[in-house]
BAFI-3210 file (N, C-alpha, C; in Angstrom, 3 decimals, decimal comma, padded with zeros to 6 digits):
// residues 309
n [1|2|3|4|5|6|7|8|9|10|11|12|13|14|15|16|17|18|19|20|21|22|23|24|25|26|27|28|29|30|31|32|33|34|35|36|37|38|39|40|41|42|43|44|45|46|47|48|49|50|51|52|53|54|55|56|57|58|59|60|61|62|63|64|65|66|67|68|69|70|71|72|73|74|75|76|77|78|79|80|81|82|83|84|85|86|87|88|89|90|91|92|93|94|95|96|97|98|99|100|101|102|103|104|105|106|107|108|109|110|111|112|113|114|115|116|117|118|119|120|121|122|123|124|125|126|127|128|129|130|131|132|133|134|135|136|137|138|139|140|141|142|143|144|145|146|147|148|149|150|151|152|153|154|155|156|157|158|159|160|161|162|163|164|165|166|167|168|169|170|171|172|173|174|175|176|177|178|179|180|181|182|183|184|185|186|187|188|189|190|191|192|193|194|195|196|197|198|199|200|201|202|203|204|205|206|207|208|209|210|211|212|213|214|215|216|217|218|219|220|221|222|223|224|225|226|227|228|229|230|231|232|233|234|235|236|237|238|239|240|241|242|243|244|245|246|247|248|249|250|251|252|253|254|255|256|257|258|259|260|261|262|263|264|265|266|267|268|269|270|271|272|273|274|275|276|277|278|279|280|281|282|283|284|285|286|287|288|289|290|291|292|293|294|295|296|297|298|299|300|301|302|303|304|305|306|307|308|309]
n.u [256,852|257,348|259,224|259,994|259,058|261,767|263,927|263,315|264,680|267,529|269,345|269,295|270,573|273,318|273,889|274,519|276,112|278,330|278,656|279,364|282,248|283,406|283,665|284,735|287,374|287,999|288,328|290,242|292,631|292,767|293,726|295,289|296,349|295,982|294,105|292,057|292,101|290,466|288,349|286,972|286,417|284,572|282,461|281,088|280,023|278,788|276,891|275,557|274,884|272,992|271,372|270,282|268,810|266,777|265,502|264,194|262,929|263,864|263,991|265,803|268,146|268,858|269,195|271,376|273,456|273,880|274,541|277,193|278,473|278,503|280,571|282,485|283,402|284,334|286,426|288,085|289,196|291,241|292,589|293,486|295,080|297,585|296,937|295,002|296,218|297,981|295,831|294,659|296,693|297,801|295,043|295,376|297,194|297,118|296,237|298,204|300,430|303,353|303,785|306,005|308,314|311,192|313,589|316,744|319,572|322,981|322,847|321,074|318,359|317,335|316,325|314,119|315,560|318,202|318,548|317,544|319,896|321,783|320,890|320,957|323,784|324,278|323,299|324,946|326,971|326,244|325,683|324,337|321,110|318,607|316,547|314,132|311,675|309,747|306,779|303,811|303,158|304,906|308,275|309,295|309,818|311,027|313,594|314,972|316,127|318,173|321,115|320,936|321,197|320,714|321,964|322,998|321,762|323,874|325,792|328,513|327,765|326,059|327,555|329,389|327,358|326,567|328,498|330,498|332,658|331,242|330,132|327,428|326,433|324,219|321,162|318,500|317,948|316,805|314,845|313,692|311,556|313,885|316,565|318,949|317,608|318,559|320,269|321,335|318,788|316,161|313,966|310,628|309,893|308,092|305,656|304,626|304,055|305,091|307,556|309,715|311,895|313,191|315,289|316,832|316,284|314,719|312,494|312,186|311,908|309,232|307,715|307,818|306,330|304,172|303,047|303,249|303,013|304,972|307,611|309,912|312,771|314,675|317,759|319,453|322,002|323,160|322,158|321,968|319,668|316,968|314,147|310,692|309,198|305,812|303,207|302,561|303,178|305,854|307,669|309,196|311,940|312,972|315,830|316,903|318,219|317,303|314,322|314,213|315,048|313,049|310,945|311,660|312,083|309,553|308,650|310,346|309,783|306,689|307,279|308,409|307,700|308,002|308,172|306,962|309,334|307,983|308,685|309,675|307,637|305,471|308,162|307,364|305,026|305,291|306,663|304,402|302,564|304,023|304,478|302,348|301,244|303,115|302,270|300,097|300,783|301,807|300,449|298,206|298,939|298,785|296,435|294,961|295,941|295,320|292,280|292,323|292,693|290,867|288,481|289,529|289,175|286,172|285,661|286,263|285,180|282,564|282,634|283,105|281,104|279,302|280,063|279,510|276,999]
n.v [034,300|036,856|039,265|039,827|037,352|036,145|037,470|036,379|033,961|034,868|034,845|032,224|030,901|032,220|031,527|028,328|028,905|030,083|028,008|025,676|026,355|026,709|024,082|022,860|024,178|022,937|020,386|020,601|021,597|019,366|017,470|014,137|014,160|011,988|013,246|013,957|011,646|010,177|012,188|012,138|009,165|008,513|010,629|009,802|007,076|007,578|009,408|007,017|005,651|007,470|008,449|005,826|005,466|007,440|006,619|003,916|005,078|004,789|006,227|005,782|005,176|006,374|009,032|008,035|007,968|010,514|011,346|010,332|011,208|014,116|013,382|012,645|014,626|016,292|014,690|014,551|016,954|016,837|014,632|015,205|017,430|018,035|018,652|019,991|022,225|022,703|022,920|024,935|027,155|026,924|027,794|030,594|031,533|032,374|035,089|036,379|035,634|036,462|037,402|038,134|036,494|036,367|034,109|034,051|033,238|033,079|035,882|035,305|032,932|030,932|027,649|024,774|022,797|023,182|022,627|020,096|018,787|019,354|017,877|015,698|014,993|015,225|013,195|011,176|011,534|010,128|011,886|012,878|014,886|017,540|019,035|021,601|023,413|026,168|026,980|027,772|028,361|030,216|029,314|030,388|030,217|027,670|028,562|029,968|027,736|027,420|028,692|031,575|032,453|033,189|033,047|032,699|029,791|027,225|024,021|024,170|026,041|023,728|021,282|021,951|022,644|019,882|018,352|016,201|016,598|019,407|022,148|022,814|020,558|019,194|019,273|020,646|022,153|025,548|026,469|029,451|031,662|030,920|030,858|029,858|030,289|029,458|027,666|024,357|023,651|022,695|019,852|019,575|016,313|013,318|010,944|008,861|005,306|003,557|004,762|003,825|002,392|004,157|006,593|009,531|011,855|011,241|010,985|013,598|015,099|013,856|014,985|017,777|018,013|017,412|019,489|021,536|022,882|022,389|021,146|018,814|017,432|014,602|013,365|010,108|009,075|006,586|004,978|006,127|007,345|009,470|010,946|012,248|014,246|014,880|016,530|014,710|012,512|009,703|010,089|007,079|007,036|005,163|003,629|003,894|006,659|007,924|007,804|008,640|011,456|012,622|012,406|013,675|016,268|017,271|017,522|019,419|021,765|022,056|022,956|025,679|027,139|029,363|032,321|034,967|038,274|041,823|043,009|040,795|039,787|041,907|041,709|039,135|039,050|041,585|039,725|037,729|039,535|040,340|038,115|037,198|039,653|039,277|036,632|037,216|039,325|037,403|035,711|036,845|037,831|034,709|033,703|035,746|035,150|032,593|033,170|034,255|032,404|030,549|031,953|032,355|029,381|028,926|030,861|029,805|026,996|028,233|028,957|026,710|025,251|026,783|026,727|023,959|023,767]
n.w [052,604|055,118|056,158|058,644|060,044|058,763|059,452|062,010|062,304|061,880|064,146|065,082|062,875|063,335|065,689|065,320|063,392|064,685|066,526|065,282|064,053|066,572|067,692|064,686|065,222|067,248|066,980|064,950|065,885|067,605|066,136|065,083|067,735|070,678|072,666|070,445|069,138|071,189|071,916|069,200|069,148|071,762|071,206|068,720|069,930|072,267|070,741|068,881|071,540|072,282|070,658|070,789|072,636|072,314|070,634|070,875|073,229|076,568|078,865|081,442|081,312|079,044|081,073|082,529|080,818|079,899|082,026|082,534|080,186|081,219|083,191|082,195|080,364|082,601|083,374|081,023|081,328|083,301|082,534|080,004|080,247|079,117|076,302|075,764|076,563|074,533|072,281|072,911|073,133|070,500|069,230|070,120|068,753|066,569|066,551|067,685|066,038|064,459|060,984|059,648|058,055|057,338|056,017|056,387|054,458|054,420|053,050|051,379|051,037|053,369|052,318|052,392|051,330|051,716|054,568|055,024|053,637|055,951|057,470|057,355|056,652|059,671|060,373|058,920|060,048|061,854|064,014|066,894|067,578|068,094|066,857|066,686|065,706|065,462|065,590|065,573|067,933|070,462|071,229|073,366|075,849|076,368|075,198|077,414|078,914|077,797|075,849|073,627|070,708|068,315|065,430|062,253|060,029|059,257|057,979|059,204|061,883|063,008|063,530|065,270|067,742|068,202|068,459|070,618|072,749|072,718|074,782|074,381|073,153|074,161|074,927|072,838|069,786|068,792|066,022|064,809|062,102|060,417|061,317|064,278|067,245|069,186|071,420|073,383|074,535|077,007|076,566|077,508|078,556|077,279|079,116|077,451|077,467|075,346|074,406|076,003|075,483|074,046|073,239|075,013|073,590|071,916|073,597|074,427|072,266|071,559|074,013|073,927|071,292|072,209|073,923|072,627|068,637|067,757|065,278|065,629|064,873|065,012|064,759|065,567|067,393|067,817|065,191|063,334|062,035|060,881|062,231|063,336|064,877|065,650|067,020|069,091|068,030|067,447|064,436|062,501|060,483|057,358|057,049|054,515|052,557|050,582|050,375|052,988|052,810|051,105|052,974|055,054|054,015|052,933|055,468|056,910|054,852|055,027|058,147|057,638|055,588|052,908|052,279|049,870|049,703|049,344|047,260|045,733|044,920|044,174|041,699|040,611|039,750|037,717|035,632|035,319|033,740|031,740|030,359|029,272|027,894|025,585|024,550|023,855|021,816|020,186|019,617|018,206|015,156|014,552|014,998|013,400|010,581|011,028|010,933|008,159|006,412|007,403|005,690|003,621|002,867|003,145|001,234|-001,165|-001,093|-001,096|-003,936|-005,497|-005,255|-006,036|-009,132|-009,234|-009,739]
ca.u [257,348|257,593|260,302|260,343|259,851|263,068|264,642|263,609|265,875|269,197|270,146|269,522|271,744|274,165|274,551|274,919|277,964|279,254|278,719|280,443|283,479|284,089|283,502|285,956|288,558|288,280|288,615|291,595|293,502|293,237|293,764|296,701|296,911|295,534|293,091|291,616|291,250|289,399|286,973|286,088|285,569|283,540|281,837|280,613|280,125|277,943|275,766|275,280|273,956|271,873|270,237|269,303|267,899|265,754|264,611|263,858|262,691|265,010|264,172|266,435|269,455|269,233|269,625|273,190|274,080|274,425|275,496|278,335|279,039|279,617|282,208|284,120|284,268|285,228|287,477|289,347|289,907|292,442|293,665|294,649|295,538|298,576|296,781|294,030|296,969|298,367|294,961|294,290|297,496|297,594|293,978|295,120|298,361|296,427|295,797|299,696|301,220|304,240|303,276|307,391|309,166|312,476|314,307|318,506|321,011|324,266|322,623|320,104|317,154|317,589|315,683|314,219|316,515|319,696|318,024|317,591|321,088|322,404|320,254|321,229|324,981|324,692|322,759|325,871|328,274|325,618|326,229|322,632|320,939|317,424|316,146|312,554|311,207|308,833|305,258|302,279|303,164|305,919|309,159|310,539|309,928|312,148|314,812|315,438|316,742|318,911|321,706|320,318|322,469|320,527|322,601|322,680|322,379|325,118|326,193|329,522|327,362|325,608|328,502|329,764|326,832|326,000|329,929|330,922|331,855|330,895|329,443|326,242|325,915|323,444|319,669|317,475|318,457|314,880|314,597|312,903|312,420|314,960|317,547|319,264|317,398|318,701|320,863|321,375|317,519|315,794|312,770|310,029|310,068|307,349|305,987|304,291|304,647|305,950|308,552|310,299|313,085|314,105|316,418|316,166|316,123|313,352|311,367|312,192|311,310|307,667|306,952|307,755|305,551|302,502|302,587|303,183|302,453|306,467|307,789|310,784|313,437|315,698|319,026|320,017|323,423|323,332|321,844|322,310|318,596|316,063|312,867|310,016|307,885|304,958|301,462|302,500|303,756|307,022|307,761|310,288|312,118|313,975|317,206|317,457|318,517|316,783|313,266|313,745|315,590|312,403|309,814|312,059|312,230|308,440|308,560|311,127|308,938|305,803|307,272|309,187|306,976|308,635|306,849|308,029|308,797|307,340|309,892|309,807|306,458|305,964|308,735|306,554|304,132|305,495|306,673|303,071|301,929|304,750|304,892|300,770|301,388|303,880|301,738|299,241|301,104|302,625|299,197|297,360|299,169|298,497|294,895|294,489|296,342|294,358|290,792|292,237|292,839|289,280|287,362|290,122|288,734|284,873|285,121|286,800|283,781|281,399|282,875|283,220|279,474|278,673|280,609|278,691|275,299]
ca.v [034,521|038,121|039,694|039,630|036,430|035,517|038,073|035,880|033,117|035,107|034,318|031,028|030,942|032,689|030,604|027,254|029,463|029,811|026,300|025,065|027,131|026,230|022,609|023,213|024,750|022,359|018,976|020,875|021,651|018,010|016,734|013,908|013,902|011,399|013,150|013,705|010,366|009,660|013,037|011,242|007,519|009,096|011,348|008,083|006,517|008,609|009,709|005,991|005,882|008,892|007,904|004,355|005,467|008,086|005,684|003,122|005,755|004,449|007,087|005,955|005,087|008,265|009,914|007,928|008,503|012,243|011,677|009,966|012,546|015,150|012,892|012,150|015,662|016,939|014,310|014,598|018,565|016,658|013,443|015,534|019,020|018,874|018,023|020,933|023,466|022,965|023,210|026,482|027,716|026,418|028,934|031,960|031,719|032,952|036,148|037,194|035,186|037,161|037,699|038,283|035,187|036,036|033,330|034,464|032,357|033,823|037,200|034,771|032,930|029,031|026,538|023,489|021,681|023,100|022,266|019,050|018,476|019,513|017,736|014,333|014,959|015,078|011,488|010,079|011,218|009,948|012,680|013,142|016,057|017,709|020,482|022,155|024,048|027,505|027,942|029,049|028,298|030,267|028,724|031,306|029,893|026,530|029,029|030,750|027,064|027,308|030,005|032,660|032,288|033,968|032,585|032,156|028,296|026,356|022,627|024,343|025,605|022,758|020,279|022,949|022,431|018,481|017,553|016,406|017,536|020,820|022,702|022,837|019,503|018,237|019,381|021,081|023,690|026,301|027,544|030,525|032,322|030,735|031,070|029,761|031,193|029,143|025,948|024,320|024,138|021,652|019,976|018,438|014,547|012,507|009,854|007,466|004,117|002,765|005,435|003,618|001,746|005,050|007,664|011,138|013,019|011,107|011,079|015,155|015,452|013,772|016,088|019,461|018,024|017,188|020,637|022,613|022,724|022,377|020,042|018,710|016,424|014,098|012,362|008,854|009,276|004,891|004,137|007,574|007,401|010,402|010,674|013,530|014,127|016,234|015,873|014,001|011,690|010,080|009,064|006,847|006,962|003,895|003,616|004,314|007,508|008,493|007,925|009,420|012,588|012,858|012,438|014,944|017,651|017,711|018,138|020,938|022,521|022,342|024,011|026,560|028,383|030,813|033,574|036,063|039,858|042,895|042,876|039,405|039,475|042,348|041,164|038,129|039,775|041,714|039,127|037,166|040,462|040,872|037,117|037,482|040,513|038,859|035,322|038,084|040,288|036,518|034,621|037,847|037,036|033,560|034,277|036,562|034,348|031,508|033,466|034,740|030,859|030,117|032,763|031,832|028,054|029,475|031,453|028,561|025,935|028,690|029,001|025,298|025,117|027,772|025,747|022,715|024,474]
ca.w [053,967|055,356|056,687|059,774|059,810|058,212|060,168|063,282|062,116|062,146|065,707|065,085|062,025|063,812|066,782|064,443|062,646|065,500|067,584|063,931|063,777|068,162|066,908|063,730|065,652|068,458|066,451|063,858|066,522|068,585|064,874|065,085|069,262|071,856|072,670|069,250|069,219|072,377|071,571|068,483|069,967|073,020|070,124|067,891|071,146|072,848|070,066|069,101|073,083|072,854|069,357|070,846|073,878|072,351|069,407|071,986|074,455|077,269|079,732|082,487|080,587|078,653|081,825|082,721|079,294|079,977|083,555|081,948|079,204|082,102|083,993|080,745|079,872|083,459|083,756|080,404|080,888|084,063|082,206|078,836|080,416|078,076|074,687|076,216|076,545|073,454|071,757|072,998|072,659|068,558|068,522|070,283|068,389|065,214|067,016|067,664|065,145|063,164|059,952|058,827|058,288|056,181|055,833|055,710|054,909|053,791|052,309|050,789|051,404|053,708|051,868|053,122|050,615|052,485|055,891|054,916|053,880|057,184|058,845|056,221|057,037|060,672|059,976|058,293|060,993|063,336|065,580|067,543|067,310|068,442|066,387|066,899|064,467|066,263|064,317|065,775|069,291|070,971|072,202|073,874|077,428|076,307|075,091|078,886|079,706|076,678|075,047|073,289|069,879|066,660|064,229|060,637|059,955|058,386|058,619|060,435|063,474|064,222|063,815|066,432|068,546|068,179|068,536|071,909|074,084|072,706|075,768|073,748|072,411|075,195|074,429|071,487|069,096|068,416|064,631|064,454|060,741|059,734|062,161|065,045|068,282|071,269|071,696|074,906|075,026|077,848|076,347|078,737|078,374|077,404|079,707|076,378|077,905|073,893|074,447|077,199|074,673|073,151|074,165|075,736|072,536|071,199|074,675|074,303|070,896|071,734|075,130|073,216|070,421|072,786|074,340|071,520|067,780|067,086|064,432|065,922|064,302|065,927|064,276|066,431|067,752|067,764|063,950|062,541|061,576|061,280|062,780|063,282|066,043|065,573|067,604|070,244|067,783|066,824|062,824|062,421|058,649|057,174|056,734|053,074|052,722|049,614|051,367|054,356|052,851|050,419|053,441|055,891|052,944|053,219|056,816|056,635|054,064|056,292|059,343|056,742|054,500|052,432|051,968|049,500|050,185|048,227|045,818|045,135|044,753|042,120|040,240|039,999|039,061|036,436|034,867|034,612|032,862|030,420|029,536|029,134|027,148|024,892|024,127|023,167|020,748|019,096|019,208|017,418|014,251|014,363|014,926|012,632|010,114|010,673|010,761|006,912|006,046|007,060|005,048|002,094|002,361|003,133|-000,377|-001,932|-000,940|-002,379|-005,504|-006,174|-005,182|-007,529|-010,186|-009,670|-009,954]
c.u [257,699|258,644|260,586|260,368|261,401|264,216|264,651|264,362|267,309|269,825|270,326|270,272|272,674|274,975|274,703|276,248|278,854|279,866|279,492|281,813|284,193|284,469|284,442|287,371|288,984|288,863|290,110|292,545|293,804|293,677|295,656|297,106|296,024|294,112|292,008|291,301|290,249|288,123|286,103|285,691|284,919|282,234|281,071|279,830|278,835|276,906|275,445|274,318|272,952|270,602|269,120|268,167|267,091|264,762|263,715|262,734|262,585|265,541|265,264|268,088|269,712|270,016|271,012|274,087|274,995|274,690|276,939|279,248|279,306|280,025|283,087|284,763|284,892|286,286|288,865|289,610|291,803|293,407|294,828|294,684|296,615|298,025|295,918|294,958|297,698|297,143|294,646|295,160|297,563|296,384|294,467|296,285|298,038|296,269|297,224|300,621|302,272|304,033|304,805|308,271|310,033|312,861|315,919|319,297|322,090|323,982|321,265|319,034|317,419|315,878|315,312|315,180|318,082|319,517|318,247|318,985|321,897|322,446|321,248|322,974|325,453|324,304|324,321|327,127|327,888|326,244|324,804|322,946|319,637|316,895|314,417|312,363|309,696|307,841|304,376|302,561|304,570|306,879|309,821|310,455|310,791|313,670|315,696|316,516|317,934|320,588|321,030|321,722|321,793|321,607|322,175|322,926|323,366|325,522|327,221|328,873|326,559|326,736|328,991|328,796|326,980|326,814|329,979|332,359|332,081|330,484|327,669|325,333|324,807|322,093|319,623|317,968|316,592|315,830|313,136|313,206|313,556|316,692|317,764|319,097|317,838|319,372|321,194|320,000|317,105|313,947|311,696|309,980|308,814|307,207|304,990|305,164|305,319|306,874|310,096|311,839|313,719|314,866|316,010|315,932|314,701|312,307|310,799|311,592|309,729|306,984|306,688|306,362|304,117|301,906|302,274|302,789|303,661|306,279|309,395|311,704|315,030|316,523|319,593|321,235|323,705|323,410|321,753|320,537|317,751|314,536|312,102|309,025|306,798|303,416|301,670|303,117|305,000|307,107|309,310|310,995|313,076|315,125|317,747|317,119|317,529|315,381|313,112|314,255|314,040|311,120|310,407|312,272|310,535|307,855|308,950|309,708|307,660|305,857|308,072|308,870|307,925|307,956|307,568|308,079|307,886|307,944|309,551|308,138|305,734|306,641|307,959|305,339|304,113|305,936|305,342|302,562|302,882|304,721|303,400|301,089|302,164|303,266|300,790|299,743|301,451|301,462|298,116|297,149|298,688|296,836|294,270|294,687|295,534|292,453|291,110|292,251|291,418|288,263|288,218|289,190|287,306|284,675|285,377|285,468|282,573|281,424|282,587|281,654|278,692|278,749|279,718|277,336|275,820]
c.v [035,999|038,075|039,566|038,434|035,280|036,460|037,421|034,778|033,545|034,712|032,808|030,252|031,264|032,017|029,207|027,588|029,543|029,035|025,794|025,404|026,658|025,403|022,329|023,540|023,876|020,903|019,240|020,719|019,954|016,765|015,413|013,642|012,620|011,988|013,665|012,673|009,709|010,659|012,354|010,329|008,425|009,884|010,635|007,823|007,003|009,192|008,473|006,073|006,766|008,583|006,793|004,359|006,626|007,226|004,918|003,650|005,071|005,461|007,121|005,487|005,956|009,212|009,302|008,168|010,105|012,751|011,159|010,606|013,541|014,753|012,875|013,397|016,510|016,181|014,086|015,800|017,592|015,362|014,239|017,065|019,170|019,227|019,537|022,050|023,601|023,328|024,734|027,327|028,327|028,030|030,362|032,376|032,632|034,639|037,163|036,895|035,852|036,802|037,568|037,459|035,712|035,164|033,636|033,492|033,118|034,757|036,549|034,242|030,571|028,782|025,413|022,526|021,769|022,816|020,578|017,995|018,289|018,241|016,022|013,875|014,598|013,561|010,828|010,262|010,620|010,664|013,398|014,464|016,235|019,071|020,660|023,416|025,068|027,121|028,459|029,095|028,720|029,138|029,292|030,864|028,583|026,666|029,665|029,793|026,953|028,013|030,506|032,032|033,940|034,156|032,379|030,347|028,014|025,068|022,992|024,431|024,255|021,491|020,511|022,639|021,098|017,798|017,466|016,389|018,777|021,389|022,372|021,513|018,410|019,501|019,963|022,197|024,259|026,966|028,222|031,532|032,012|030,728|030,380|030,346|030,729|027,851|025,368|024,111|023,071|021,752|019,559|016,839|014,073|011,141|008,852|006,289|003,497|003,330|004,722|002,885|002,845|006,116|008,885|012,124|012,700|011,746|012,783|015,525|015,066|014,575|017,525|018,962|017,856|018,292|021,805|022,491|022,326|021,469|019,775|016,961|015,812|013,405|011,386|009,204|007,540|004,506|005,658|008,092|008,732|010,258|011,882|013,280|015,256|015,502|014,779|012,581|011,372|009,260|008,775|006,438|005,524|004,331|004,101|005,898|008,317|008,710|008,739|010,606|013,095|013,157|013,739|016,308|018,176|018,389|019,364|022,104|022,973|023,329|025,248|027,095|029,185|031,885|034,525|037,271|040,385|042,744|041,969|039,275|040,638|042,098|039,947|037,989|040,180|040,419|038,004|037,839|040,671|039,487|037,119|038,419|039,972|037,220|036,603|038,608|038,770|035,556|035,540|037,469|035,922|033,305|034,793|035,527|033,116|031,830|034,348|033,098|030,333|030,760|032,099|030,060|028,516|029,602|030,223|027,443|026,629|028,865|027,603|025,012|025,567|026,864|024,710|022,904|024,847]
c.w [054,144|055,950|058,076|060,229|059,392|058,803|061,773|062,949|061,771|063,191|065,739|064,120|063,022|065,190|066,525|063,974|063,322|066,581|066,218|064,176|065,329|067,944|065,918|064,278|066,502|068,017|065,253|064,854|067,614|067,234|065,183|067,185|069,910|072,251|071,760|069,064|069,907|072,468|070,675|068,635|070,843|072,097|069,839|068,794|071,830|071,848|070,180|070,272|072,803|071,656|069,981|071,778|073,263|071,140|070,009|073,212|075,846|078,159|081,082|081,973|079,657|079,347|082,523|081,921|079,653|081,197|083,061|080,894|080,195|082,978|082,707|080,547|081,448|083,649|082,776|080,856|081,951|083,173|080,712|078,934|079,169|076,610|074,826|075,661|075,139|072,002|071,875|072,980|070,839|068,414|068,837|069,619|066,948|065,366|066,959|066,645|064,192|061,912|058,977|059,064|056,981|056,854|055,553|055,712|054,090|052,762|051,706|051,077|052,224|053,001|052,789|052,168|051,643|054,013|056,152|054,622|054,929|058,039|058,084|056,448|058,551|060,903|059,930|059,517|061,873|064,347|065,545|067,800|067,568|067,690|066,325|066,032|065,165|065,172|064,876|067,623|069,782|071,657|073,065|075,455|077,399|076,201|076,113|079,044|079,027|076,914|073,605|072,021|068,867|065,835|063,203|060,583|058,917|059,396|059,989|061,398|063,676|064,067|065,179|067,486|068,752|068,592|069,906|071,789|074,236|074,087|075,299|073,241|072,474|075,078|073,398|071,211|068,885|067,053|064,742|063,227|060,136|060,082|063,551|066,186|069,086|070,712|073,126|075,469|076,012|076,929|077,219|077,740|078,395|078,359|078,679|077,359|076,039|074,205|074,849|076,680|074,282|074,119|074,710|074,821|071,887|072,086|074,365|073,249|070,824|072,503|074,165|072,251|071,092|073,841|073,615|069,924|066,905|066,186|064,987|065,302|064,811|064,761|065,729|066,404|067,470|066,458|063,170|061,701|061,751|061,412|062,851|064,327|066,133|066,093|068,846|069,836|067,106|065,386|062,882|060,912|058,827|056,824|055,020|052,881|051,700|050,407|052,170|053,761|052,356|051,770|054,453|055,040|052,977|054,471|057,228|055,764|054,846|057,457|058,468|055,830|054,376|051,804|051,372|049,947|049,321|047,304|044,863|044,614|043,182|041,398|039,640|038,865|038,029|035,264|034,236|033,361|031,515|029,624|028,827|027,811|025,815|023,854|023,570|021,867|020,059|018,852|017,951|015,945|013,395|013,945|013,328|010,713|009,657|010,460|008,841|006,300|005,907|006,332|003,593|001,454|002,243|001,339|-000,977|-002,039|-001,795|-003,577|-006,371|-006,484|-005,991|-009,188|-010,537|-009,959|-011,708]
res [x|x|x|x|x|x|x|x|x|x|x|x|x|x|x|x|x|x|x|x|x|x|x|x|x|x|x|x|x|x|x|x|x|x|x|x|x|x|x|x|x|x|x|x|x|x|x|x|x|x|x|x|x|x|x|x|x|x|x|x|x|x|x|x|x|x|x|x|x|x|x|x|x|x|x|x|x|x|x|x|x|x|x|x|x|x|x|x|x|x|x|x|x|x|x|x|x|x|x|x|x|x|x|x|x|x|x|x|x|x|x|x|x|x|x|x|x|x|x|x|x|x|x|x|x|x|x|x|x|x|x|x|x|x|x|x|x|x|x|x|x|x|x|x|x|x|x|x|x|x|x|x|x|x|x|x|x|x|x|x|x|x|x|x|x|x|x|x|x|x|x|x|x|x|x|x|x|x|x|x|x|x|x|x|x|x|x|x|x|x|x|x|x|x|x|x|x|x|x|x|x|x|x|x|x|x|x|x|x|x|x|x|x|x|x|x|x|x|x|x|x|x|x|x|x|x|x|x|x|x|x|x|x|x|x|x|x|x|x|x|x|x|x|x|x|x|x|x|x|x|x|x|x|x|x|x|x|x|x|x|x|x|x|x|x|x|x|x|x|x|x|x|x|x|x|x|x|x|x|x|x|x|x|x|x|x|x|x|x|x|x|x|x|x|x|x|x|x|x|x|x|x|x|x|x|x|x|x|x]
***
């Protein structure tokens, strides 16, 4: 095959790499929502259709086929505008995304272990609570409806917030980096018809999650129970404490990457290289040791051999 030849199939590479990657981005990000689910059934669905009628060749039901594929898709952009906006939010979020997440807690570094405590305590007093957790998708338009705090966390403030009848104690706290950005927050409200039994923190804790990419975690003010709402959906933990602390420590962890600094990161470093360096200089020895052992037995076998000759 000559060259130029194989130079006329770049474009057509190239526009596969990049119908993939639209396609990739488009099904990651609806990953977990509503309408993720109904892209993929309609997906299935619709090929199925399109296969049968060209196998078949099923010229006039072909052509409703793909009159019907462009009503579905003009008419989801209106039925799942929210799932839409949070999709394309989630991609362009990659673009601005802060890069510098310290983590401070009292000079040091918050953990999801001490997050999780907090959160495990405000459980046992059952005193309800809404916390949202920032990642790729700004909150800062939820925090206007709020107070502005930027606080260091500790159990004290949010007992302080959550307690009534704090001033504060009525909507969503925002963690950002690791900190207390806003309390007082208003979330939008899911209208899920299952919803319709639960309370306003949950309802809240599902809307934020089906606009945005948040991870937001509710404590029951009624059964002191914790729950997680992420994707539009809500998880509800059991009552045994051990369980649910173990499955909300993962969650924490998730929206809470810790990312080390510079520092932290060459010291890490050095120490790979010095402990490296050190199995080296004490394995050498050994080595060496055992490659004199095997020439000692070597001669030994030839001598005997000799002997028996």
């Amino acid at each position: 095959m000559e060259w130029h030849q194989v130079m006329s199939y770049v474009p057509d590479v190239i526009q596969i790499f990049i119908l993939y990657m639209v396609i990739y981005a488009i099904l990651k990000g609806a990953r977990g929502s509503r309408f993720g689910q109904v892209l993929m059934g309609s997906g299935i669905l619709f090929g199925l259709l399109i296969a049968f009628t060209l196998v078949f060749h099923f010229d006039v039901l072909s052509v409703i086929v793909r009159w019907l594929l462009l009503y579905l898709a003009l008419s989801s952009v209106v039925i799942f505008q929210d799932e839409i906006r949070r999709i394309l939010a989630t991609m362009g979020s990659f673009l601005f995304q802060d890069r510098t997440r310290a983590h401070v807690f009292a000079g040091g570094r918050v953990t999801p272990e001490d997050l999780t405590t907090i959160i495990f305590k405000l459980a046992k007093k059952r005193t309800g609570a809404l916390v949202a957790f920032e990642r790729g998708i700004s909150l800062r338009g939820f925090e206007t409806t709020g107070v502005a705090l930027d606080a260091i966390i500790s159990s004290e403030l949010f007992f302080s917030i959550f307690t009534e009848p704090m001033p504060l104690h009525d909507g969503g706290v925002v963690i950002r980096h690791g900190r207390v950005a806003a309390a007082h927050c208003l979330f939008p409200v899911s209208s899920q018809s299952d919803l319709s039994a639960s309370g306003m923190r949950h309802r809240a804790a599902v809307g934020l999650s089906e606009q945005t990419d948040a991870l937001v975690i509710v404590v029951s003010e009624e059964t002191g129970r914790v729950s997680v709402a992420h994707n539009g959906r809500l998880i509800r933990y059991p009552d045994a404490e051990e369980d649910a602390r173990t499955a909300i420590l993962r969650w924490v962890r998730k929206a809470m990457p810790q990312q080390k600094t510079t520092a932290e990161a060459m010291s890490d470093w050095m120490k790979r290289r010095t402990d490296k360096l050190f199995r080296r200089r004490h394995d050498a020895p050994e080595a060496a040791k055992s490659a004199a052992a095997a020439q000692e037995a070597a001669a030994d076998a030839g001598a005997s051999g000799k002997e028996r000759k």
